[in-house]
N, C-alpha and C positions, 0 to 999 in steps of 0.2 A: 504493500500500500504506500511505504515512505517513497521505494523506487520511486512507484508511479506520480508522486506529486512531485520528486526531484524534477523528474522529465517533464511531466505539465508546468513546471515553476522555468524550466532551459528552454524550453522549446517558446511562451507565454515571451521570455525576455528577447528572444531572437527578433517574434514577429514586431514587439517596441522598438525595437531598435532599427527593422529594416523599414519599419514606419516613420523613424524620425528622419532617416537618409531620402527617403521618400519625397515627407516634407516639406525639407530643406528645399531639394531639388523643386517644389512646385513653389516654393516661395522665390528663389531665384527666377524662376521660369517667369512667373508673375512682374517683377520686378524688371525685368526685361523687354516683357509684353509694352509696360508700360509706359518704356523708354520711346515711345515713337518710332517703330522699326516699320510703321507701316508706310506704305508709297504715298508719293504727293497726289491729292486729288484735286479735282476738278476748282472746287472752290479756293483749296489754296494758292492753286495757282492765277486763279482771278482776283484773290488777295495780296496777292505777289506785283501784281500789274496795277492796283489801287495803288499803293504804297510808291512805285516807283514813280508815276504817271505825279503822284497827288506832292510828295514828299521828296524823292530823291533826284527828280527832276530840277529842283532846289540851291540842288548840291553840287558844290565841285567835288564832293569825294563823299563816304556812307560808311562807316565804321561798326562790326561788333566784335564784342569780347568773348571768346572759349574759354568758357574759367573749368575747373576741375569737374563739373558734371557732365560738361558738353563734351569734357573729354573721355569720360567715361562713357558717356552714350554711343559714340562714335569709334570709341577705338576699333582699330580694324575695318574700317571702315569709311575712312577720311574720302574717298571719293564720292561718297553719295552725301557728305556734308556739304564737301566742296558744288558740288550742283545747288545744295538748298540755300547757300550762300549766294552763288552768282543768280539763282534764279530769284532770290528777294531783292538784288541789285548794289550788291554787297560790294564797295571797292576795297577796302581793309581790314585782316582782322588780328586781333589781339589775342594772341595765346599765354596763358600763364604760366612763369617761368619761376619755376623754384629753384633756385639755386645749389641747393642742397640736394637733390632729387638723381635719380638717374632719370638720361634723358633721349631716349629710346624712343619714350613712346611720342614725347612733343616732338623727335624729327620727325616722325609719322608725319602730324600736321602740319606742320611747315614744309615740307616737301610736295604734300598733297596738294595741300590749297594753293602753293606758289606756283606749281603745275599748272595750274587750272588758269591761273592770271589774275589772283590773289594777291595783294601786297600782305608781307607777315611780316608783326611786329610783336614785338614782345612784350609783354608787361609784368612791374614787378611788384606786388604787393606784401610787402611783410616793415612792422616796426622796428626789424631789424637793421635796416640800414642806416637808424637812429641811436645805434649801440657801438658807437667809438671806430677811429680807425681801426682797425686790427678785424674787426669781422667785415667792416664794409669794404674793408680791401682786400677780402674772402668773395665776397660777392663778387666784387666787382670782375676777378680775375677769373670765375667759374663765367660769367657774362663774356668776358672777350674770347675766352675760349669756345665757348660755344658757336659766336660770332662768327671767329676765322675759320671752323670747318662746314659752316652753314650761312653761303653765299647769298640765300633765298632771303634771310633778315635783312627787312626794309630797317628797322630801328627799335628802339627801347624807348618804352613809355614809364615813369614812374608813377605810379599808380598809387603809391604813399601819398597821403597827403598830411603836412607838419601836424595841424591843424586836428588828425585824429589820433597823434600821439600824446592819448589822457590815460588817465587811472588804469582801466583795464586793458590797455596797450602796455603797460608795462610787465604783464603776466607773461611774456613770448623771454623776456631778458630782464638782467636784474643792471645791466649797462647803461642804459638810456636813462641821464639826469635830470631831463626834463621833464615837464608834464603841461600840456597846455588846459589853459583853465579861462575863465571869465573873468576869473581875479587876478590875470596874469599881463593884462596888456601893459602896454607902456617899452619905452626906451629900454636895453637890457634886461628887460625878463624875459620870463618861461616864453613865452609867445615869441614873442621878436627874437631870440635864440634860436629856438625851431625852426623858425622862419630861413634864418641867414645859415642852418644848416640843410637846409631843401635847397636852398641854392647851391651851396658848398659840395655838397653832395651828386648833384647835377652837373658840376663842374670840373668833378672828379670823372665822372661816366665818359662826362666828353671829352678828357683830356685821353682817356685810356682806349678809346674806339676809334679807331679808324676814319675818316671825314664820311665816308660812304654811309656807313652805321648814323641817323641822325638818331637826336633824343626831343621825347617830348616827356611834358609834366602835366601830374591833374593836378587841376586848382582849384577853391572852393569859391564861390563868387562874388564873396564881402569883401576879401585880400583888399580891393581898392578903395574901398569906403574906410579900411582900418586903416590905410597908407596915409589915407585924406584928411582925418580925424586925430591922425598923431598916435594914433597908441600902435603900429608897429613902423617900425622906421624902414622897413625892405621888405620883397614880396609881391607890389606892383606887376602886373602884366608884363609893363617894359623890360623889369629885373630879369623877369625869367626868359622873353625873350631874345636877350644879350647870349644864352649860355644854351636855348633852344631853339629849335629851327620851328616847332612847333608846341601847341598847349592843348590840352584837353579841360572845358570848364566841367565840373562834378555840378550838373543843374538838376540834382537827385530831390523832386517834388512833383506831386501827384496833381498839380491845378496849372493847366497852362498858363494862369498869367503869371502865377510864381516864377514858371522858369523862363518864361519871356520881361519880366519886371529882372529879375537876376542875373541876369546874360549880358544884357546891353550894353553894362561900363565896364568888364573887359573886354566885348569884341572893341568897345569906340576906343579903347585908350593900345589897342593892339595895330603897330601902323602897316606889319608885313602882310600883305594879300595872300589870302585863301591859306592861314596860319592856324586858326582854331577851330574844333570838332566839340560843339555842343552834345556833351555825353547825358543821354536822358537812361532811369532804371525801370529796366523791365524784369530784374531779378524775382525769383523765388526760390526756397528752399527745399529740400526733398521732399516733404511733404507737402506740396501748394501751396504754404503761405510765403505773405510777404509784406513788407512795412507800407500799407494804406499809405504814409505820411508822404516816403521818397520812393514810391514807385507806383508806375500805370498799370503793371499786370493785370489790376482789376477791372478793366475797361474793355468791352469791345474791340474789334480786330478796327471796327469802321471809328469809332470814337477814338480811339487811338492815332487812328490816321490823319482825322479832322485835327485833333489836339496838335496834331506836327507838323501839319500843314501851316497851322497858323504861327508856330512857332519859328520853322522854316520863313516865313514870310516879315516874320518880326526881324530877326538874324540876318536874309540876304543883302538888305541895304548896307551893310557895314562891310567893307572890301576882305576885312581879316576873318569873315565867316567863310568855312570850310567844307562842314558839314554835318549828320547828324551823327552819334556812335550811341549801339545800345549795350550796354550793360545788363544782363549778358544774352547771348545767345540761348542758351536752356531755355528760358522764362520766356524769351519772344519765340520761340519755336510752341512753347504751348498753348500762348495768344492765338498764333498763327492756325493750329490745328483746331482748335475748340470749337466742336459745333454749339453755337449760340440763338437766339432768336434776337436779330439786329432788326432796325431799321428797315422799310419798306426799299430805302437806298443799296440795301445790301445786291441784289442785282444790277441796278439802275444808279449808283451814288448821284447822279444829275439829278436825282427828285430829292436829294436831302437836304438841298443847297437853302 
């Protein structure tokens, strides 16, 4: 009798266990599914032709960011992104470049998309380039390296911005002496430090790459108001465009007149033509959400459009406007796919006018 409950008890544990391998596998499976591996259809591709006709028609140039999910969804696969790139009217995109990382799989993308006729640039996000020489000149030299055996980079975008080097930025390093605050402005503080080390830091990149290799920087869109008002003494537009060829504005807000009221007194005080790329957020996170506050995700594919259309139309009067860059690729690909109930416009956009 014991025998036979041994074996009912061995056999009981086998079938658990080849249930959880099971699983796993259909939770992968799922997670997969849900990555968009399905083909472009009909509508998105008449979404694809709104957008360009409405918005990037606009533009001297069209920017999105590949940050770490878009590379995950893709891996393996960069040629069917590269199509959903050029078929939304994509001129550049931005790959995130971790320095610390093997990087295998980002030549993937950069080979792929450059193929295609793709400008790839790189961008770098971490508060660590805020933690003393000695790591940032880690960085920088995994950067040139990179650079010289990967012809296809257009350039480097700092994607730091000083300005979000606060409290919880300092949990990445215990290096980083500063902290930017509210209570920080003024002549030699926390702020104005930061500040003159985003430049410093920028002038470092450029001194170490190659002319070929340009650098751009994101900025946030007060920099000129705090220039003007005396509480940071450097930072200005002009600053950064002394040490870059080009700028990215962070106009991360969910109401178009925000980022049209936001935008204006960098492009006007920016004098080099077709220099800045208006970065609006269409991030979300693996689970669908996303900050209502700094991003559209929550909008319509056709609301979306309207909203950048009009933004595009705010921007093009200023010679140093560029064009638009979305932040990130993931999140506008899910905009993009969503079947919604829009607008009567949604076939016709002429009758929403």
């Amino acid at each position: 009798m014991r025998g036979s409950f041994r074996i009912f008890i061995s056999v009981l544990s086998v079938l658990l266990l080849a249930s959880c391998f099971s699983w796993d596998k259909n939770i992968h499976k799922t997670k997969v599914d849900e990555l968009s591996s399905s083909p472009v259809t009909a509508l998105m591709q008449e979404r694809a032709t709104y957008i360009k006709e409405r918005v990037f028609s606009k533009c001297t140039a069209s920017g999105v960011f590949i940050s770490t999910q878009g590379m995950t969804l893709y891996a393996g696969r960069t040629g069917e992104l590269a199509k959903r790139v050029l078929l939304l009217g994509f001129t550049d995109a931005f790959l995130l470049f971790d320095t610390n990382s093997d990087h295998a799989t980002l030549t993937e993308f950069s080979t792929g998309l450059s193929n295609a006729g793709i400008n790839v640039w790189l961008y770098i996000d971490s508060p660590r380039l805020y933690a003393g020489d000695k790591i940032l000149s880690g960085m920088i030299k995994s950067t040139v390296d990179f650079c010289a055996t990967h012809p296809e980079i257009k350039g480097i975008l700092i994607y730091q911005r000083p300005d979000l080097i606060t409290g919880p930025a300092k949990k990445y390093t215990s290096n980083i002496l500063f902290s930017w605050d509210d209570e920080s402005y003024g002549k030699g503080l926390d702020n104005d430090l930061l500040m003159k080390s985003a430049l410093d830091i920028d002038a470092k990149f450029r001194k170490a790459l190659p002319p070929r290799i340009e650098i751009m920087q994101m900025i946030s869109p007060f920099y000129e108001n705090r220039i003007k008002d005396g509480s940071l003494s450097a930072g200005s537009t002009a600053d950064f465009m002394k040490i870059c060829s080009k700028l990215c504005i962070a106009a991360y807000f969910s109401d178009r007149f925000q980022i049209a009221e936001n935008i204006e007194l960098p492009l006007k005080n920016a004098s080099a033509g077709a220099s800045i790329f208006v970065a609006v957020r269409t991030y979300v996170d693996i689970y669908g959400g996303a900050d209502k506050e700094q991003s559209l995700s929550n909008k319509s594919w056709f609301k979306l459009v309207k909203d950048l259309e009009n933004i595009a139309n705010t921007a093009k009067p200023f010679k140093s406007f560029r064009g638009i860059a979305f932040y990130d690729y993931y999140g506008l690909e899910k905009m993009w796919e969503k079947l919604e109930a829009e607008p009567a416009a949604q076939n016709n956009p002429e009758k929403a006018k």
